[in-house]
mmCIF file of the N, C-alpha and C atoms, coordinates in Angstrom:
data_MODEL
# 
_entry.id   MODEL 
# 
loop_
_atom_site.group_PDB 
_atom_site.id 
_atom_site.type_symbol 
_atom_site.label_atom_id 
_atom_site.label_alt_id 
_atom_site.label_comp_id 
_atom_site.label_asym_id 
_atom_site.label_entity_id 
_atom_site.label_seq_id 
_atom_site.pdbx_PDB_ins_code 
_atom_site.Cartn_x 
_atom_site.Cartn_y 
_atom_site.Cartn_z 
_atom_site.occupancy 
_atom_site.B_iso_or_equiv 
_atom_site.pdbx_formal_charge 
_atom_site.auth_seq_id 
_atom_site.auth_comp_id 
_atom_site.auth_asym_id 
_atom_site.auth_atom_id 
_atom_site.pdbx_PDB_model_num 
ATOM 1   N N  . UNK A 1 1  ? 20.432  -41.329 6.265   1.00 0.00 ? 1  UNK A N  1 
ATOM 2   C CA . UNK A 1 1  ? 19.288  -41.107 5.410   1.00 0.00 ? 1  UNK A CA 1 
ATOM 3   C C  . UNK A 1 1  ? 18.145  -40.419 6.166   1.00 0.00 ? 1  UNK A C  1 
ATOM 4   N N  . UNK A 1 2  ? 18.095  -41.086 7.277   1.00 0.00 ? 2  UNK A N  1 
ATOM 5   C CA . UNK A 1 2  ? 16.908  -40.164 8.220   1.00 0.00 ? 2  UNK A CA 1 
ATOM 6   C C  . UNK A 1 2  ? 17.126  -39.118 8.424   1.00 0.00 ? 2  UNK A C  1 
ATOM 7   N N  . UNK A 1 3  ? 18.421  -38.350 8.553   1.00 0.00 ? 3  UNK A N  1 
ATOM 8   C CA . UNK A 1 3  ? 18.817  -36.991 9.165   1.00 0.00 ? 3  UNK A CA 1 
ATOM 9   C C  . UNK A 1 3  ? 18.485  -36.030 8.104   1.00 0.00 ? 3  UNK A C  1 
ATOM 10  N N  . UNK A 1 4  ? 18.909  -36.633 6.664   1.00 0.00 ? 4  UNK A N  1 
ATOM 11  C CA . UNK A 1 4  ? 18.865  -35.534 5.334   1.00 0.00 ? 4  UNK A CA 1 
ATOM 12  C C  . UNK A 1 4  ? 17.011  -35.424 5.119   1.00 0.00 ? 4  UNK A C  1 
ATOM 13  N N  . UNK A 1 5  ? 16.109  -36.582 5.093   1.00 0.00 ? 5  UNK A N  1 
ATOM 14  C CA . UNK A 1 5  ? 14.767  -36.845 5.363   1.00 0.00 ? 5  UNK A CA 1 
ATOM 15  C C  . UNK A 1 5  ? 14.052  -35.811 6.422   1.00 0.00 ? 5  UNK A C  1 
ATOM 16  N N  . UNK A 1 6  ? 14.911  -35.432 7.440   1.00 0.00 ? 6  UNK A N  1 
ATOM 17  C CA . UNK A 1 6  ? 14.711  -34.488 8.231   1.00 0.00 ? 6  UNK A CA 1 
ATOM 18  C C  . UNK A 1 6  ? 14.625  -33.191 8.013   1.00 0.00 ? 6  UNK A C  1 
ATOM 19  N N  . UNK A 1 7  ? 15.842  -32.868 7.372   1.00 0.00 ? 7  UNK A N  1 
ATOM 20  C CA . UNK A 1 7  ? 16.381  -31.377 6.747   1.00 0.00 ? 7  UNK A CA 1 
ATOM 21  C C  . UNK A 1 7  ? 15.668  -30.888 5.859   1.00 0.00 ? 7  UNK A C  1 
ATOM 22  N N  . UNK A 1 8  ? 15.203  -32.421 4.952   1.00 0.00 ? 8  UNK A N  1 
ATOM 23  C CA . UNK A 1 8  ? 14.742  -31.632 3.997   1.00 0.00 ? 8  UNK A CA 1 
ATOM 24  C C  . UNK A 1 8  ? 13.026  -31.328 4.469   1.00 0.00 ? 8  UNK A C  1 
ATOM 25  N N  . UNK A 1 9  ? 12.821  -31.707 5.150   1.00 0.00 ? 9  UNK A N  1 
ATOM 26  C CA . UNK A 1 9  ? 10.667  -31.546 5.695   1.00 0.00 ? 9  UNK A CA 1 
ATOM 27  C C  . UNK A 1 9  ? 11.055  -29.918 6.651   1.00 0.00 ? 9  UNK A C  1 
ATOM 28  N N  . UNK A 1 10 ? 12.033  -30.276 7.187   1.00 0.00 ? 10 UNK A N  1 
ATOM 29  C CA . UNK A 1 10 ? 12.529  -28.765 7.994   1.00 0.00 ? 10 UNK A CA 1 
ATOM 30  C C  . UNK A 1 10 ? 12.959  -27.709 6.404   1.00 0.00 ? 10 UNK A C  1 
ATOM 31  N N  . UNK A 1 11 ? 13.001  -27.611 5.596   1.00 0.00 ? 11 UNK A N  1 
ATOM 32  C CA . UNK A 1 11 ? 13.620  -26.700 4.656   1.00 0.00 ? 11 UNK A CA 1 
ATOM 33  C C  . UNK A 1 11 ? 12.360  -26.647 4.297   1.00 0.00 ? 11 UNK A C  1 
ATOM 34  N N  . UNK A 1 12 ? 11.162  -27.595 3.591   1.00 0.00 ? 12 UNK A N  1 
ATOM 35  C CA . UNK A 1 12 ? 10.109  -27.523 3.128   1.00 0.00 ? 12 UNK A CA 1 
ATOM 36  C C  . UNK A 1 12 ? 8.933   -26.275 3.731   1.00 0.00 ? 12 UNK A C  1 
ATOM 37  N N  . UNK A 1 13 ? 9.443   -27.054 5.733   1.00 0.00 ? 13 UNK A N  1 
ATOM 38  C CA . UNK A 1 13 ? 8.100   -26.296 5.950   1.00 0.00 ? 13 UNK A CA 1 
ATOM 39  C C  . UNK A 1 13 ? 8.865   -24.794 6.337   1.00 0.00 ? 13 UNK A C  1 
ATOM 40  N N  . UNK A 1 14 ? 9.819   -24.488 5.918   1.00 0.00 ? 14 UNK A N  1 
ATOM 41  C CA . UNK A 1 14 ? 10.385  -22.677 6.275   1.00 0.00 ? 14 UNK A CA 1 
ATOM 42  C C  . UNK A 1 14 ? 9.627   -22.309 4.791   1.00 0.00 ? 14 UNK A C  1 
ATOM 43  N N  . UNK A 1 15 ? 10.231  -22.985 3.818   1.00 0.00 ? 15 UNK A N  1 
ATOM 44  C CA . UNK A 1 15 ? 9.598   -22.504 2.691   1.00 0.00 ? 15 UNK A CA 1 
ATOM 45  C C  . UNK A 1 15 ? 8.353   -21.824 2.300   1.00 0.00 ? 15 UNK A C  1 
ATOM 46  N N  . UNK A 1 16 ? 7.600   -23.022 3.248   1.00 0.00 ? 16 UNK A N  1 
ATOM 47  C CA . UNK A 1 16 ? 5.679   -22.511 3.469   1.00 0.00 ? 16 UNK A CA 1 
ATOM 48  C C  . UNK A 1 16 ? 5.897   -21.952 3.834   1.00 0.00 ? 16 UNK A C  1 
ATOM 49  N N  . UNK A 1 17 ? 6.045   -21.344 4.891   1.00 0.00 ? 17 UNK A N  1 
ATOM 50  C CA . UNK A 1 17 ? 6.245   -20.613 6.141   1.00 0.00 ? 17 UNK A CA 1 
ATOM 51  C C  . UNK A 1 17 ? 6.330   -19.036 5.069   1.00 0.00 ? 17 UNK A C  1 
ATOM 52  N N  . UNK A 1 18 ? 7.877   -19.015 4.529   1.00 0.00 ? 18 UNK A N  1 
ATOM 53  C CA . UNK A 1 18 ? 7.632   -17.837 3.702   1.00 0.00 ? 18 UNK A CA 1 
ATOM 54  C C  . UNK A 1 18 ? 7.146   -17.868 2.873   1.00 0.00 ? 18 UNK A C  1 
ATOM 55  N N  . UNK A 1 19 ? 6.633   -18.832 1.853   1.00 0.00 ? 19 UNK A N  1 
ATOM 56  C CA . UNK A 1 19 ? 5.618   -18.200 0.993   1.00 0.00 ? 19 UNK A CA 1 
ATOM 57  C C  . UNK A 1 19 ? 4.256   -18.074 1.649   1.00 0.00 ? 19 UNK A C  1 
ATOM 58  N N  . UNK A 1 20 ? 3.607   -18.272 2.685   1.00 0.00 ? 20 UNK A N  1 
ATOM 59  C CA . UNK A 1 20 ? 2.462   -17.564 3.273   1.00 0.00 ? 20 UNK A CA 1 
ATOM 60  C C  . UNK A 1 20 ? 2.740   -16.160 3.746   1.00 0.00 ? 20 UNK A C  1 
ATOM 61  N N  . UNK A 1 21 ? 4.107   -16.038 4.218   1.00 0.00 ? 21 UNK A N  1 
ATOM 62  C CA . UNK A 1 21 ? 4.677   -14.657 4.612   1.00 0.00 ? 21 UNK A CA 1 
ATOM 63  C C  . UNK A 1 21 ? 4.153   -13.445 3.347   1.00 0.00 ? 21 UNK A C  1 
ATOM 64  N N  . UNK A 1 22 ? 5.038   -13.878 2.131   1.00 0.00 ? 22 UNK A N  1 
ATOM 65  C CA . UNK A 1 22 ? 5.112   -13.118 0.903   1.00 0.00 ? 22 UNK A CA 1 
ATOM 66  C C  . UNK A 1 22 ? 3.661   -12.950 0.418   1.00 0.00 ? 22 UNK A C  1 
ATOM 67  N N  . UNK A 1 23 ? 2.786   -14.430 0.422   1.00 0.00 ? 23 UNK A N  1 
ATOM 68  C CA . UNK A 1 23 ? 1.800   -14.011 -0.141  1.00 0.00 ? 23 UNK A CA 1 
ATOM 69  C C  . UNK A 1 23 ? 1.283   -12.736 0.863   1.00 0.00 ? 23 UNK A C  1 
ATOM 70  N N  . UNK A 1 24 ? 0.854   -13.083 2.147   1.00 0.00 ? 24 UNK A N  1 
ATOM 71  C CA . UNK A 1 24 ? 0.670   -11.616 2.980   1.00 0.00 ? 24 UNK A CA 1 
ATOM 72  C C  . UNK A 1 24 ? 0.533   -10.769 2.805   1.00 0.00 ? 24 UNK A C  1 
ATOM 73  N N  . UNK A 1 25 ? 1.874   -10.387 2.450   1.00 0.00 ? 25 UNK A N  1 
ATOM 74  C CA . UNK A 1 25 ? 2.615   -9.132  2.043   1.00 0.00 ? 25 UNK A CA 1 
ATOM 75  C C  . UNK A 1 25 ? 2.086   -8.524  0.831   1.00 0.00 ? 25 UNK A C  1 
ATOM 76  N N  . UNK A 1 26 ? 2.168   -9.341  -0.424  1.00 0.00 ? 26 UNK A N  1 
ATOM 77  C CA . UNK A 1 26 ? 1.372   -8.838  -1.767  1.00 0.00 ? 26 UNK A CA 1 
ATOM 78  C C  . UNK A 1 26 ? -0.117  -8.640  -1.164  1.00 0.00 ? 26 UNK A C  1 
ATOM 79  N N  . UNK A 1 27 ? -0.468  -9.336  -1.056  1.00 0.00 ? 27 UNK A N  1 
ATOM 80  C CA . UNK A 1 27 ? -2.415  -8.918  -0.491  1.00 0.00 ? 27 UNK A CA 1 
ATOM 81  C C  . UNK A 1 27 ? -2.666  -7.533  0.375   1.00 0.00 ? 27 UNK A C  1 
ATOM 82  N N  . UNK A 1 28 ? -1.725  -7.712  1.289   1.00 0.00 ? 28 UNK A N  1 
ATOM 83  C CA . UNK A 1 28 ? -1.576  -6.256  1.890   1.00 0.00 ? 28 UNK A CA 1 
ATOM 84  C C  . UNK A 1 28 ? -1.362  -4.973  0.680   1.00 0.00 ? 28 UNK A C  1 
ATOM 85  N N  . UNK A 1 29 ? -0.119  -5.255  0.212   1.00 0.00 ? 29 UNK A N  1 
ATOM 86  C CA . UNK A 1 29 ? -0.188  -4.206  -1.190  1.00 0.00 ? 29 UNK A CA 1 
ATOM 87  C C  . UNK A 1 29 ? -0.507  -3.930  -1.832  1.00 0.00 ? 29 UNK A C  1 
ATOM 88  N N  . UNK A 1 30 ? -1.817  -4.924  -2.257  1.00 0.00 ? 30 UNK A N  1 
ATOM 89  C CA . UNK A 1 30 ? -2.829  -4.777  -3.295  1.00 0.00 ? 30 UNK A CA 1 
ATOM 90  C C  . UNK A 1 30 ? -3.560  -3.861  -2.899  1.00 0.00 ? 30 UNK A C  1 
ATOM 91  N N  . UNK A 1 31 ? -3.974  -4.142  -1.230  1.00 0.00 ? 31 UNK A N  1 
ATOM 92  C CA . UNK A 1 31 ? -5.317  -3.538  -1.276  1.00 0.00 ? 31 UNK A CA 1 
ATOM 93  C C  . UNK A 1 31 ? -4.898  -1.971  -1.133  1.00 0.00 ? 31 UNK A C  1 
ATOM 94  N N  . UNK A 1 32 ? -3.050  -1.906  -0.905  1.00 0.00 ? 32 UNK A N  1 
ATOM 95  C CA . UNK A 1 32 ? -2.761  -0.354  -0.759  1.00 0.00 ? 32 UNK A CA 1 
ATOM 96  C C  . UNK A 1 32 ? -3.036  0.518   -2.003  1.00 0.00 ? 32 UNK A C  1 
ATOM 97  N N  . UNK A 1 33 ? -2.422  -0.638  -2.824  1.00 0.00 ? 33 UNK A N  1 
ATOM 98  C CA . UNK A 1 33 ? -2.649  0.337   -4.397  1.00 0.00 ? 33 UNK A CA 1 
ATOM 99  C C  . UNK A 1 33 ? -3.978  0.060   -4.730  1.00 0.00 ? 33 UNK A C  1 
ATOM 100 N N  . UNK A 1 34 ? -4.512  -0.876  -4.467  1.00 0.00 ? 34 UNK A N  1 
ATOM 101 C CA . UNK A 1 34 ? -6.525  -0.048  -4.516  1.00 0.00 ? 34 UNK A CA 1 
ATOM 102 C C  . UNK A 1 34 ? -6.750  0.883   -4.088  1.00 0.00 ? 34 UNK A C  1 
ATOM 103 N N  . UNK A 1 35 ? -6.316  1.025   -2.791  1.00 0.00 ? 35 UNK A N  1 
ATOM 104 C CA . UNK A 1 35 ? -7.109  2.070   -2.281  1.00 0.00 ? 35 UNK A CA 1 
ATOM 105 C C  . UNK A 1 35 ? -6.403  3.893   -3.059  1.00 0.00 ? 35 UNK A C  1 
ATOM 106 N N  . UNK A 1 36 ? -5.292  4.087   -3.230  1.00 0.00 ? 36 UNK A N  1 
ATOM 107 C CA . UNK A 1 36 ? -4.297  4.867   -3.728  1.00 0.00 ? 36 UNK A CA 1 
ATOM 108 C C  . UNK A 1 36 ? -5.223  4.935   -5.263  1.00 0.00 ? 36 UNK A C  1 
ATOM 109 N N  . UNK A 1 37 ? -5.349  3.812   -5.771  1.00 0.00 ? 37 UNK A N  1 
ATOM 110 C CA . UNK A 1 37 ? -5.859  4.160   -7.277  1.00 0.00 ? 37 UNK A CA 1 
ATOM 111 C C  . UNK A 1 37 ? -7.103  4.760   -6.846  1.00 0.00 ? 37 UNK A C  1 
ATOM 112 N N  . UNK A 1 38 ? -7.950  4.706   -6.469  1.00 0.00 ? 38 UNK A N  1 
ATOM 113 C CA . UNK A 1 38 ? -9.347  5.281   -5.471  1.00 0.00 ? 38 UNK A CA 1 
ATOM 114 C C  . UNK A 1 38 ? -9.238  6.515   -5.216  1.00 0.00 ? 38 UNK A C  1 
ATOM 115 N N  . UNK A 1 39 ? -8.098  6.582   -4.790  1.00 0.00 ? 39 UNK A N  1 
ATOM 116 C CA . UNK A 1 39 ? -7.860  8.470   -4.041  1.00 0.00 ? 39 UNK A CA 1 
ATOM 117 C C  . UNK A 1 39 ? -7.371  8.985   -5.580  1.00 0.00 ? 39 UNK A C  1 
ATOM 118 N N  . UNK A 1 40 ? -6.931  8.350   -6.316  1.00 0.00 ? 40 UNK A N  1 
ATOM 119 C CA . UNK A 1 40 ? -6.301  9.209   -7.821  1.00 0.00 ? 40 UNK A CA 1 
ATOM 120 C C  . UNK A 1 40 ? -7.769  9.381   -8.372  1.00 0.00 ? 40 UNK A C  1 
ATOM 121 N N  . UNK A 1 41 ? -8.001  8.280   -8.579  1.00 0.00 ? 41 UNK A N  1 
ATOM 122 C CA . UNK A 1 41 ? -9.369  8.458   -9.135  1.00 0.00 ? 41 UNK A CA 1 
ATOM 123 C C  . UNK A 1 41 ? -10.637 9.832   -9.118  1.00 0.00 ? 41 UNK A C  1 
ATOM 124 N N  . UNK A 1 42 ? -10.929 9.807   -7.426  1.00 0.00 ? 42 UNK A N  1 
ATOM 125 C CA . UNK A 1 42 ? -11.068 10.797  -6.826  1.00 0.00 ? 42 UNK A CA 1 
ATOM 126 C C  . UNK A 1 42 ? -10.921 12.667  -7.043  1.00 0.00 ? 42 UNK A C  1 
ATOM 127 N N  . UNK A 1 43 ? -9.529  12.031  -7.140  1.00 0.00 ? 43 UNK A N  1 
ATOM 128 C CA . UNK A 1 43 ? -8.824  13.480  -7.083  1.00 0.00 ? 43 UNK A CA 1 
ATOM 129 C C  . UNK A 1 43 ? -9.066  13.728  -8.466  1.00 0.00 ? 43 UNK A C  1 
ATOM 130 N N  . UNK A 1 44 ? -9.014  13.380  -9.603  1.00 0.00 ? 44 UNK A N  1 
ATOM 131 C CA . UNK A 1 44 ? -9.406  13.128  -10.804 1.00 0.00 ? 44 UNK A CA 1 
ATOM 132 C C  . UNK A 1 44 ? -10.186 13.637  -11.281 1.00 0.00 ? 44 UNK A C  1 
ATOM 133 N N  . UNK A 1 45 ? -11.225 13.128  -10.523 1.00 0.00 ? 45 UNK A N  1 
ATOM 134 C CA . UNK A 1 45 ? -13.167 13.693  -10.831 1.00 0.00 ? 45 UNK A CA 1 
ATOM 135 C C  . UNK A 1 45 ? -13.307 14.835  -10.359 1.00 0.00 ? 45 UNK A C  1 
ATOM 136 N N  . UNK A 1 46 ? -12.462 15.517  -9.467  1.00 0.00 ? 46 UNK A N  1 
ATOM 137 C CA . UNK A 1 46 ? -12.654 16.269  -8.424  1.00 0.00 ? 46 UNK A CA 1 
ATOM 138 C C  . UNK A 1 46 ? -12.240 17.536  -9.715  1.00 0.00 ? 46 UNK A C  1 
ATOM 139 N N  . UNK A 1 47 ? -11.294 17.165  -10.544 1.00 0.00 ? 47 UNK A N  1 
ATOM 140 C CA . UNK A 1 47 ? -10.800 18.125  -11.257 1.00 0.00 ? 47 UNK A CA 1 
ATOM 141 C C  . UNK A 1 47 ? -11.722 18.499  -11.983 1.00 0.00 ? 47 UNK A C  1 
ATOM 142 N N  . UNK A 1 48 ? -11.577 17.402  -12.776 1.00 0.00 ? 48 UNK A N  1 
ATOM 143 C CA . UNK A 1 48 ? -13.004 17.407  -13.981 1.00 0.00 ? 48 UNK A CA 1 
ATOM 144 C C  . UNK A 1 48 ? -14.034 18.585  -13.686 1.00 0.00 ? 48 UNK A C  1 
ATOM 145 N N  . UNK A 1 49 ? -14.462 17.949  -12.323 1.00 0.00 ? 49 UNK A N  1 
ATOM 146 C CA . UNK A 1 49 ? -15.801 19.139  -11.755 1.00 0.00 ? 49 UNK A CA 1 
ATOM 147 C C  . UNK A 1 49 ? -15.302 20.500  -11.845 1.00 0.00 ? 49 UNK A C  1 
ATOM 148 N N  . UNK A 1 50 ? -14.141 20.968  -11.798 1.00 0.00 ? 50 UNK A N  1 
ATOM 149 C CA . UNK A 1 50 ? -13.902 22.070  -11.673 1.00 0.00 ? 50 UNK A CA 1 
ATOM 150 C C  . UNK A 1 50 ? -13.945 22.531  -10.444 1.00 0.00 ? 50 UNK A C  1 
ATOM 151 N N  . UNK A 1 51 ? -13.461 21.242  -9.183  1.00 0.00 ? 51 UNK A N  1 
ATOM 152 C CA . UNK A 1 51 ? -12.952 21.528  -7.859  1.00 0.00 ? 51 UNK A CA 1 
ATOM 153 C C  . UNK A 1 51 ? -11.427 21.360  -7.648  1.00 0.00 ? 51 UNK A C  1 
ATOM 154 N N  . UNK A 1 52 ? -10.881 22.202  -7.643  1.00 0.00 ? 52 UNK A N  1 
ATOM 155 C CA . UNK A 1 52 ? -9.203  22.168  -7.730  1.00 0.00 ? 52 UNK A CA 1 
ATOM 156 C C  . UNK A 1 52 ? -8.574  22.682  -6.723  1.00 0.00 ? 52 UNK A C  1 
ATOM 157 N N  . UNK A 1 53 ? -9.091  22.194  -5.122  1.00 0.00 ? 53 UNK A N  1 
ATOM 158 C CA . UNK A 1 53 ? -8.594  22.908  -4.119  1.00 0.00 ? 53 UNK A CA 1 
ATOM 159 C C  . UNK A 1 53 ? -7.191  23.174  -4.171  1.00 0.00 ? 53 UNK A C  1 
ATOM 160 N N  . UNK A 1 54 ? -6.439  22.628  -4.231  1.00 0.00 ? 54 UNK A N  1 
ATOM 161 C CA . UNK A 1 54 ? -5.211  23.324  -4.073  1.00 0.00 ? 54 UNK A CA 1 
ATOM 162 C C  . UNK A 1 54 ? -4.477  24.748  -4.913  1.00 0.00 ? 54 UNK A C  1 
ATOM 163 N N  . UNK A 1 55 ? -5.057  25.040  -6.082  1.00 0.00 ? 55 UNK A N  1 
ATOM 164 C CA . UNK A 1 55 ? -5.043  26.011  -7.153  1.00 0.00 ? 55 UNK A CA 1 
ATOM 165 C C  . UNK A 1 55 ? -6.115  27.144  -6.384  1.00 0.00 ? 55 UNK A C  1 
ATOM 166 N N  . UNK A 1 56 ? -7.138  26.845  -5.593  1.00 0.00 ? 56 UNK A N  1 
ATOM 167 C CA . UNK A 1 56 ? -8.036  27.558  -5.161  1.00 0.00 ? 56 UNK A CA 1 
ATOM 168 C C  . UNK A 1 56 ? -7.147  28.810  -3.712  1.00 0.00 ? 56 UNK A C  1 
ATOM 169 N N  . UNK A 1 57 ? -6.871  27.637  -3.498  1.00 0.00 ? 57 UNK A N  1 
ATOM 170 C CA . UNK A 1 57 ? -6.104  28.504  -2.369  1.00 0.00 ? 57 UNK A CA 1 
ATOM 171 C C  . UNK A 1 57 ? -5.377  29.307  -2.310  1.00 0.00 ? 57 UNK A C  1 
ATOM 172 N N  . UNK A 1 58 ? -5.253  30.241  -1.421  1.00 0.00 ? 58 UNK A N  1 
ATOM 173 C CA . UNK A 1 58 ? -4.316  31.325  -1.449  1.00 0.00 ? 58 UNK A CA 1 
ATOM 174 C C  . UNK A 1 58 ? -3.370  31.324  -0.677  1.00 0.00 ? 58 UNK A C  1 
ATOM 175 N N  . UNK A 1 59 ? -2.103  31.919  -0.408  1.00 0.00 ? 59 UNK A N  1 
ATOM 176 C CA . UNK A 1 59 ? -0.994  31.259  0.152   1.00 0.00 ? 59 UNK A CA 1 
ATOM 177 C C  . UNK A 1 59 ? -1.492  32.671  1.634   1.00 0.00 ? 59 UNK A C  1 
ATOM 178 N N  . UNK A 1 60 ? -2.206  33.227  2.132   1.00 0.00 ? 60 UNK A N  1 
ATOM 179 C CA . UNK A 1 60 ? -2.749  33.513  3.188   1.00 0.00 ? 60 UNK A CA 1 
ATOM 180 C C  . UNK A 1 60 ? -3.410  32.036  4.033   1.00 0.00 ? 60 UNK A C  1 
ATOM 181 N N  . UNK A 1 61 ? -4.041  31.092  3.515   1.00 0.00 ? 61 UNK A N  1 
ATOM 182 C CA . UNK A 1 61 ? -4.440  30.397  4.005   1.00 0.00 ? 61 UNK A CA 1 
ATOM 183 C C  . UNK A 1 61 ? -4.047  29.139  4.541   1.00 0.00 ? 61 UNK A C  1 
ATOM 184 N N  . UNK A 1 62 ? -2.358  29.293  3.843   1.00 0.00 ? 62 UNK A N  1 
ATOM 185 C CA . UNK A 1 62 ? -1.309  28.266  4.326   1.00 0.00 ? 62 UNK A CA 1 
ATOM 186 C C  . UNK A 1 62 ? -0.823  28.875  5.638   1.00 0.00 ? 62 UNK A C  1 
ATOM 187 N N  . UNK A 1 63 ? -0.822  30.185  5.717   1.00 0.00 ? 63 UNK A N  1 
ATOM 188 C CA . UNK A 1 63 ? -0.261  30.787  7.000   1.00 0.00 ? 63 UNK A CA 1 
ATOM 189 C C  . UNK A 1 63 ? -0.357  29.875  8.167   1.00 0.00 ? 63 UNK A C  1 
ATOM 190 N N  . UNK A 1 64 ? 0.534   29.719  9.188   1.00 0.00 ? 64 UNK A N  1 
ATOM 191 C CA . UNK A 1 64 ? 0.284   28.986  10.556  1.00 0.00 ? 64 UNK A CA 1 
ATOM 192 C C  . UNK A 1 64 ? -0.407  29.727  11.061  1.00 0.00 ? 64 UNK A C  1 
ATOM 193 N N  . UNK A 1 65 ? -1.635  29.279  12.080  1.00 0.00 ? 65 UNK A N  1 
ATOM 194 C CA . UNK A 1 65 ? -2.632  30.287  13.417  1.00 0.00 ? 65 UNK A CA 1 
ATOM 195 C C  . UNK A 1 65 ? -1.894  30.848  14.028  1.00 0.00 ? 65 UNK A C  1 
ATOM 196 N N  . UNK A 1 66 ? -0.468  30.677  14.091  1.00 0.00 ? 66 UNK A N  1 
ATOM 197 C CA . UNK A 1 66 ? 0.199   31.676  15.870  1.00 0.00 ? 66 UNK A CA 1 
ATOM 198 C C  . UNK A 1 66 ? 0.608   32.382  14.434  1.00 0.00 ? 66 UNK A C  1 
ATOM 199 N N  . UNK A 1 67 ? 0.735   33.017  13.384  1.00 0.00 ? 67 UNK A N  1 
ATOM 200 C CA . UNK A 1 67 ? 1.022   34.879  12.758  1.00 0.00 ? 67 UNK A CA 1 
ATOM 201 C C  . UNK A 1 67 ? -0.319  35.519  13.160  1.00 0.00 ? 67 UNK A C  1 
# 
């Protein structure tokens, strides 16, 4: 009875163990897709204004410096 009493406080605390892991992990990802919705956002307004760098550019200006 003591040994299974054992196993199971050892199974419990892996459990914590990974769900503090996982939670981690989501919090980390949140704040990725904040920040990602931020840069859409961004890029967004940027249009609106009628700043559309990449349409602006000319494919001279993609050239590498060593042509």
């Amino acid at each position: 009875m003591e040994s299974r009493l054992t196993e199971l406080e050892i199974k419990v605390a892996l459990q914590d163990d990974l769900l503090d892991t996982l939670n981690l992990t989501i919090a980390r990802q949140q704040q990725q897709i904040d920040l990602l919705q931020e840069q859409l956002r961004h890029l967004y307004r940027m249009q609106q204004a009628g700043n559309q760098p990449e349409e602006q550019r000319s494919l001279r200006d993609e050239i590498p410096p060593h042509y």
